[in-house]
Every structure is written in C-alpha cells, then in structure tokens.
N, C-alpha and C positions, 0 to 999 in steps of 0.2 A: 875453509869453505869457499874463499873466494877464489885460488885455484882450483879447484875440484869447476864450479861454474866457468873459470876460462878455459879451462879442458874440457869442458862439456860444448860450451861455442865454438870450440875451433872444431874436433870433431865435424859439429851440424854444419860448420861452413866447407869443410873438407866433403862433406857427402853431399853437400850442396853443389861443388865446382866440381865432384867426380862422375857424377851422374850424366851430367849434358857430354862430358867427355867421351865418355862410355859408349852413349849413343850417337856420337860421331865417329866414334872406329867402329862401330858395328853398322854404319850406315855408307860407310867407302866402299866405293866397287870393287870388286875381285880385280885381282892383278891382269886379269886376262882382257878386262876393260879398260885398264891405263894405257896410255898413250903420252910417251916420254920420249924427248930428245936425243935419245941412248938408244942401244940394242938395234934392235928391226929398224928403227924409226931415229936411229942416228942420221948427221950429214953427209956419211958416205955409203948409206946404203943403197940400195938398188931395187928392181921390179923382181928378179930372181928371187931376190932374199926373203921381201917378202911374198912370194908363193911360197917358198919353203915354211916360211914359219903360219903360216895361213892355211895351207892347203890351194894348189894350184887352182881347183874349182872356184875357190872363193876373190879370186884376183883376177880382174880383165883389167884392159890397155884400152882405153878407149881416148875418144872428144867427150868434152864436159863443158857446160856452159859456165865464162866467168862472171863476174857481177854486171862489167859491161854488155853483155851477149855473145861477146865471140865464142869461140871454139878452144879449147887447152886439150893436150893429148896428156892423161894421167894414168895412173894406174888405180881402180876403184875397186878396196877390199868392201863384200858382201854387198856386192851392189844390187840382190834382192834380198837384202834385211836391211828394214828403212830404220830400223832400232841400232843397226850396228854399220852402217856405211859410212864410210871415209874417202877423200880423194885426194891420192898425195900426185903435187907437181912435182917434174923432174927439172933441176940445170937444164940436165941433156936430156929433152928427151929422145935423141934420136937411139941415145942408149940406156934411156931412160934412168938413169943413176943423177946422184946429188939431188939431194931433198931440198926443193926449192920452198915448198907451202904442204902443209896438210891440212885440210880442210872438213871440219864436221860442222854439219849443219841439219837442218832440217829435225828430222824425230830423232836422231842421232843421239845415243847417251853415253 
C-alpha cells in the first residue's frame, strides 16, 4: 500500500513539473524568429548574406541612431515591421561584413 501511494506521488509530481515544461516549448518562437550567433548572423557574415537569407527587399544599408545620437551606417532587416526589425553593425562597414552588434529593440520580438 505504501508503494502503490509513492507511485501515485511521484506520478502527480511528474505531471506537475511536465506541464509548465510543455508550455514552455510550446510557447518558443518559430525558428524563423531566432536569432543566433551562427548561420546568417555568425561573425563573418555579411550584408549580401543576409539579403539572401531575407529577401533583398527586406534589408536596406542605411544610418541609424546610436544611444548617444550619432549616426552608425548598419544594415536594417524589415525595417517596416516594427515587430520584426533588427539592426546589425558592421567591423567594416565600408564593406559592411563582420558582425560587430545586433541590435533589437523597440516592439521588436
């Protein structure tokens, strides 16, 4: 009897610590909203690269303001989706390659 009852506790504790799990992977964004260190968005990547993996409409090279006010020339994916805008700084940007910052802010998810 008295295992039959810690089998039945552990169980209820098991569906107790599976549950909030569950809705944690079921609450992670689609892969297509990650943003990792790696792929597209490694250290040697480029403004090229990502237009390829973006779609070139969705990538301009502009000035962006930094927190002090100046001006930074970056490359801005969906910079009219304020849900999905990004602005990554170049090393170089005169050849805009080497990921120096990426930066999401704002409504940005």
């Amino acid at each position: 009897m008295r295992e039959a009852w810690i089998s039945a506790a552990l169980v209820a504790a098991l569906a107790l610590t599976a549950a909030p799990l569950a809705a944690q992977q079921r609450a992670r964004p689609t892969s297509a909203l990650v943003v990792a260190c790696s792929g597209t968005f490694a250290k040697d990547s480029n403004h090229l690269k990502l237009a390829t993996a973006f779609d070139s409409k969705n990538v301009t090279f502009t000035d962006v303001e930094a927190s002090d006010g100046s001006k930074v020339p970056a490359s801005v994916l969906f910079g009219n989706g304020p849900k999905r805008r990004l602005k990554v700084w170049w090393s170089n940007p005169a050849g805009r390659s080497d990921i120096h910052l990426i930066v999401i802010n704002g409504q940005s998810t």
